[in-house]
C-alpha positions in Angstrom: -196.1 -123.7 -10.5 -198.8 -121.8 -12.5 -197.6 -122.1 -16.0 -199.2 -119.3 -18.6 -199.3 -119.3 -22.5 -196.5 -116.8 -23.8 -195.9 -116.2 -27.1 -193.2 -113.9 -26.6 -190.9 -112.7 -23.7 -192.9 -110.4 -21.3 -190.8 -107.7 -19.9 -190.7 -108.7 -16.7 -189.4 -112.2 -18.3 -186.7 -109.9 -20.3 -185.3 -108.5 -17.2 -185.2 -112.3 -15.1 -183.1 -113.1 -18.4 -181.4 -109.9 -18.0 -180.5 -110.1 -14.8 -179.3 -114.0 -15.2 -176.6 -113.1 -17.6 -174.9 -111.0 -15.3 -174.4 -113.7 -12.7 -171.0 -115.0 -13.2 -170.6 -118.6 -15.6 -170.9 -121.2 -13.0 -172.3 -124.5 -13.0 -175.4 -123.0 -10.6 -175.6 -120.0 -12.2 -176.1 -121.3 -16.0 -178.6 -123.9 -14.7 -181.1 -120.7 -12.9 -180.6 -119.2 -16.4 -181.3 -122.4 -18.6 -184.3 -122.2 -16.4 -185.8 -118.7 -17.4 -185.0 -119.0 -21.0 -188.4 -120.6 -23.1 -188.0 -123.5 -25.5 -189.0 -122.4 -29.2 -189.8 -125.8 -31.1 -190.5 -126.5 -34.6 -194.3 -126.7 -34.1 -194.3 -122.8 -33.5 -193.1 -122.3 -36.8 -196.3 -124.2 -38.2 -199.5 -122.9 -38.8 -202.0 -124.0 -36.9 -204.5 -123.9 -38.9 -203.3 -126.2 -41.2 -202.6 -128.8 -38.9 -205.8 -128.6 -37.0 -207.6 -132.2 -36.8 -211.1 -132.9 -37.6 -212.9 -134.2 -34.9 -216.3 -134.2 -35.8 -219.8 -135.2 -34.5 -222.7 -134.7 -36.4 -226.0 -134.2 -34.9 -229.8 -134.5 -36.9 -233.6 -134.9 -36.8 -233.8 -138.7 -38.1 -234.1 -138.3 -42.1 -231.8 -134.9 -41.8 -229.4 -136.4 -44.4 -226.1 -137.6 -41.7 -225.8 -140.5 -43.3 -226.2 -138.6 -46.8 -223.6 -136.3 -46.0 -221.0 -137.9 -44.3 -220.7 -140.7 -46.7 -220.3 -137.7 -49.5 -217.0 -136.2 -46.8 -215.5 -139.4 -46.6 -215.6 -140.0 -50.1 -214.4 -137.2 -51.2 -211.9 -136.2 -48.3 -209.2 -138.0 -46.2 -211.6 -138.8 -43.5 -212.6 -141.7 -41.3 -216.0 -142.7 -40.5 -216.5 -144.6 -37.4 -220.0 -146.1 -36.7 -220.6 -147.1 -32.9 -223.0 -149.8 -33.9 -220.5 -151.3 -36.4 -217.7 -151.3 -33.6 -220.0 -152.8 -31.1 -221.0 -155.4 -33.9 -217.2 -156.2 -34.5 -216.2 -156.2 -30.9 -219.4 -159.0 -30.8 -217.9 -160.9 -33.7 -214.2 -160.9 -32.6 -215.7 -162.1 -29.4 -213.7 -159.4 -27.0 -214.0 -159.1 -23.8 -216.0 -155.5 -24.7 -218.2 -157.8 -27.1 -218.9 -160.4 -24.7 -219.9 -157.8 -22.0 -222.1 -156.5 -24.5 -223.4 -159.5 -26.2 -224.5 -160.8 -22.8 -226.3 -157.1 -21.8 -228.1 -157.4 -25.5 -229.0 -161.1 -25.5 -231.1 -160.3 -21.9 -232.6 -157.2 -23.5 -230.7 -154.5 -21.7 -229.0 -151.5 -23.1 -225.3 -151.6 -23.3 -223.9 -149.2 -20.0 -222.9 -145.3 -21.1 -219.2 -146.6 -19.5 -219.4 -149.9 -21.9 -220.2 -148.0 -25.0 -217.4 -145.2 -24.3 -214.9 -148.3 -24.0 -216.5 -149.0 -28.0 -215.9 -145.8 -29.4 -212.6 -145.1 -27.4 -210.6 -148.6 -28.3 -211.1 -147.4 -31.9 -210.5 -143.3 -32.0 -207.5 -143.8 -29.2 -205.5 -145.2 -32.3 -206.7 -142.1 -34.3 -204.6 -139.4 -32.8 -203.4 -138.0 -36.2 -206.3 -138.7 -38.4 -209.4 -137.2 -39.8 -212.7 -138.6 -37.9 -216.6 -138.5 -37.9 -217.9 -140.4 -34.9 -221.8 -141.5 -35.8 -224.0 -142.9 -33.4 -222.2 -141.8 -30.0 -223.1 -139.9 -28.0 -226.7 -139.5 -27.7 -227.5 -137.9 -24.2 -225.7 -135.4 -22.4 -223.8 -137.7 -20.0 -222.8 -139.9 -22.2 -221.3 -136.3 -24.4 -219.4 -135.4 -21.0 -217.4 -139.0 -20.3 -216.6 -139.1 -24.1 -215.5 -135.0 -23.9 -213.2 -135.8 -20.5 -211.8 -139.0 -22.1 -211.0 -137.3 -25.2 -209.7 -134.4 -23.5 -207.3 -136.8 -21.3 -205.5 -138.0 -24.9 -205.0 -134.3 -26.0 -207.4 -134.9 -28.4 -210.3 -132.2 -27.7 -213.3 -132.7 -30.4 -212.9 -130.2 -32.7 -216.6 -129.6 -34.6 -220.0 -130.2 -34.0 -222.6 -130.0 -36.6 -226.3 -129.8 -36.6 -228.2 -130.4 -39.4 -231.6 -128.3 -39.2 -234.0 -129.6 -41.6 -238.2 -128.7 -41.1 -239.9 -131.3 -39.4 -242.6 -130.9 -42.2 -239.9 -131.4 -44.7 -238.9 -134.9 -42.9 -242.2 -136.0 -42.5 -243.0 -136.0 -46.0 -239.1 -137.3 -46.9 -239.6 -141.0 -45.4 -242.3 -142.0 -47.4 -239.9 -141.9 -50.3 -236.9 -143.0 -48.4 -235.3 -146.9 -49.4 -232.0 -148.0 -48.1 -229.4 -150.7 -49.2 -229.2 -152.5 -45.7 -226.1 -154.0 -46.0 -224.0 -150.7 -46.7 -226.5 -148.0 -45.3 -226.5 -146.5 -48.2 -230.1 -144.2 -48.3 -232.1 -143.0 -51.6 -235.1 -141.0 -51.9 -237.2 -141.3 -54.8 -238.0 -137.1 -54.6 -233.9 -136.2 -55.2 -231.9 -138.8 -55.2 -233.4 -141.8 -56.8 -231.7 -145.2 -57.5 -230.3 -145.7 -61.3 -232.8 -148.2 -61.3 -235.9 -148.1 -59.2 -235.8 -150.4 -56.5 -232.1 -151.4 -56.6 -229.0 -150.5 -55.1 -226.5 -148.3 -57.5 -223.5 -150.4 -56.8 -224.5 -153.6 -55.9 -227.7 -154.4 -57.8 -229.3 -156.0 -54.7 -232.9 -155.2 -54.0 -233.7 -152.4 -52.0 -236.2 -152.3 -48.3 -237.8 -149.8 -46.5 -236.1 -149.2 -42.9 -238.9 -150.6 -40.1 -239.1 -147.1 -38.4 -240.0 -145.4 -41.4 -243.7 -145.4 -40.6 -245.4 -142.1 -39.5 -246.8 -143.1 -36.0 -242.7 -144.5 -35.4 -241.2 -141.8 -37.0 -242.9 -139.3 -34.9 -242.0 -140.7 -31.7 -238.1 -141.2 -32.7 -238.4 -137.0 -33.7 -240.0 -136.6 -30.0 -236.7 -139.0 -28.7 -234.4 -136.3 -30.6 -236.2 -133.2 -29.2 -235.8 -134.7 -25.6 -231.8 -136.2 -25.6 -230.4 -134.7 -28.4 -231.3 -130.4 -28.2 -230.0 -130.7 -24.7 -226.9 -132.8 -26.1 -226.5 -129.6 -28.5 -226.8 -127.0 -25.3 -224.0 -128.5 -23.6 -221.8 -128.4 -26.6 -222.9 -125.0 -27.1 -221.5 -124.2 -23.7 -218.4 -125.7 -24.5 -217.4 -124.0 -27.0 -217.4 -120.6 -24.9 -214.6 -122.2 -23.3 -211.2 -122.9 -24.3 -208.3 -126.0 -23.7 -204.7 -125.1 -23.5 -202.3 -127.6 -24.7 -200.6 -129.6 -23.0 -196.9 -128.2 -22.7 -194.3 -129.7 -25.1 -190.4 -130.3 -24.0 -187.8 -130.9 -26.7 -186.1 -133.8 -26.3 -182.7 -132.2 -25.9 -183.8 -129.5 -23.2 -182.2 -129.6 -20.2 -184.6 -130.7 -17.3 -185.0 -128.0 -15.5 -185.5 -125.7 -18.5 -189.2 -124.5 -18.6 -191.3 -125.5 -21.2 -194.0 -123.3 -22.9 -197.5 -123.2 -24.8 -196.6 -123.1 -28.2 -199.8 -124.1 -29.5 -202.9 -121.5 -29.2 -205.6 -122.9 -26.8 -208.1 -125.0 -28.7 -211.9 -124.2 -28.8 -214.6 -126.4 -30.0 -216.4 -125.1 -33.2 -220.7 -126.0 -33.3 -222.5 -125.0 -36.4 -225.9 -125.2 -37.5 -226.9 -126.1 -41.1 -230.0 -125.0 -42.6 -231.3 -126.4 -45.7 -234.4 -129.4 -46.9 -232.0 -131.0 -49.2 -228.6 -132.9 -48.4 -227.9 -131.5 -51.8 -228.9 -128.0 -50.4 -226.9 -128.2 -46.9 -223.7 -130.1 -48.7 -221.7 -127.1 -50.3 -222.3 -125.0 -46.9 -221.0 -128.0 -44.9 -218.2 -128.6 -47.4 -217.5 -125.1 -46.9 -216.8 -124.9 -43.4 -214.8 -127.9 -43.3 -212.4 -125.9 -45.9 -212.6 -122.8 -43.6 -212.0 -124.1 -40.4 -210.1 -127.2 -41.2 -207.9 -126.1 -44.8 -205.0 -128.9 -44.2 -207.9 -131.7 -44.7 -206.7 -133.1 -47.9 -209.0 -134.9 -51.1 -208.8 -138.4 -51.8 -206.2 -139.2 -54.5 -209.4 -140.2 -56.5 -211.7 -137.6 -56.1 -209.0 -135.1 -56.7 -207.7 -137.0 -59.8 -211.2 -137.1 -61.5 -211.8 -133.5 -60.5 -209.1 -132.7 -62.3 -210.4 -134.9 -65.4 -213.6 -133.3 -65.1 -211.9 -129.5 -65.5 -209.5 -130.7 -68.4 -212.4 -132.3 -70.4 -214.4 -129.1 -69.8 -211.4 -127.0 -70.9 -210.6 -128.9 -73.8 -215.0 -128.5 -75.0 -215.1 -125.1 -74.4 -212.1 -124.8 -76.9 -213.1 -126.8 -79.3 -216.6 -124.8 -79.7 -214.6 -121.5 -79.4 -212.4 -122.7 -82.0 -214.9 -123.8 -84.2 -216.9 -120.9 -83.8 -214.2 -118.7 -85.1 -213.7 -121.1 -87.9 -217.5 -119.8 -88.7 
């Protein structure tokens, strides 16, 4: 039976009902009408909106700022990062059956199997149904971007965003002699915008900081050529799915009879892409911030970031009256 989204009864649905009530009571009769009547649940009464889940992926030149920006999102929002390489790296140190699949490809020099890696990212975001999520890393090619988008949409848990970041190649270029990173957090400074308290050391830690091996000209250039050749068709197939949208699955209440027909009472999901323009991550971040809050606007702050927000207004409310007090004082 073909099953259509209906937000409300069509006519011809009104006169099946209609026509149901005037059989007579019995046992046969109530059951066809249970039948014809749609379920209204508790989730119709939501907004959607609000209860939308990020599902991001965001895409880059090398040196765009990713790493930049998503660290800033899940420091300041209820977000997860997931890292493929770190999950790879932990399913190696837990020594699962994943890891040692992997370890063994690695330790002969080969590349870990597009179906092995979605096995990676999946045994983590699986568990993630009703949280926040940034996936870095994966995917990286355009069948790699189809198993993970027909796996995720077999969990009813369609990606939901796709970012790019478009930053000048010229602007790159002349970004990575400047760049240093903390290794052993990833965290990245550049010495034009966003220097190091102290030069040559990591903010946090105090540890020394290196220069990434591929942040050479001649290396740089050929991982740019890598992006132009996997990744813009990665962003083309994305692009084509969002033209195209994913009804929900649809959901029975627990006390409805069995033969009562259940209903779409979710609107059909479409995947959002959205390019970024800007030659500073402190440039691109308030546009990216702001279409997280459009499209996403039940994504909640971190109790932290929200609480020194806060102490950040009151102490500028509290200076701004203390200089007009003592300016009328004058």
């Amino acid at each position: 039976m073909s099953i259509r989204t209906i937000t409300r009864p069509t006519p011809r649905l009104s006169a099946w009902s209609a026509a149901a009530r005037s059989i007579s009571s019995s046992s046969p009769a109530s059951l066809f009408r249970n039948s014809l009547q749609p379920v209204v649940h508790d989730e119709a009464l939501s907004d959607s909106r609000k209860t939308r889940m990020l599902r991001m992926i965001m895409f880059g030149k090398p040196g765009a700022g990713k790493g930049t920006l998503s660290g800033r999102l899940v420091k300041k929002y209820d977000i997860v990062s997931l890292s493929t390489g770190d999950l790879l790296r932990m399913h190696i140190q837990e020594r699962t059956e994943i890891g040692r699949m992997a370890e063994e490809i690695v330790a002969h020099g080969g590349l870990v199997p597009d179906e092995l890696m979605l096995q990676v990212v999946t045994s983590k975001l699986d568990h993630m149904h009703n949280k926040h999520w940034i996936l870095d890393g994966f995917p990286r090619t355009v069948a790699q971007g189809e198993l993970l988008n027909t796996h995720l949409n077999k969990q009813n848990t369609p990606l939901s965003l796709v970012v790019n970041l478009d930053v000048p190649d010229d602007i790159i270029l002349s970004r990575i002699s400047d760049r240093w990173v903390h290794l052993p957090s990833g965290r990245v400074y550049n010495l034009s915008y966003n220097p190091p308290k102290v030069e040559g050391f990591d903010d946090e830690t105090g540890e020394p900081l290196t220069k990434r091996p591929d942040d050479n000209p001649e290396i740089f250039a050929r991982r740019l050529e890598k992006f132009y050749s996997t990744t813009s068709p990665l962003l083309d197939f994305y692009a084509r799915l969002s033209q195209t949208r994913i009804s929900p699955p649809p959901h029975r209440n627990p006390h409805q009879h069995p033969h009562q027909l259940a209903f779409h009472v979710k609107p059909p999901h479409r995947l959002i892409v959205q390019s970024i323009s800007g030659k500073t991550s402190d440039e691109i971040w308030p546009k990216l911030e702001s279409v997280l809050k459009d499209t996403f606007p039940g994504l909640k702050e971190r109790v932290g970031s929200a609480e020194a927000r806060r102490r950040h207004s009151l102490s500028d409310a509290i200076t701004a009256a203390s200089v007009a007090a003592s300016m009328q004082s004058k």
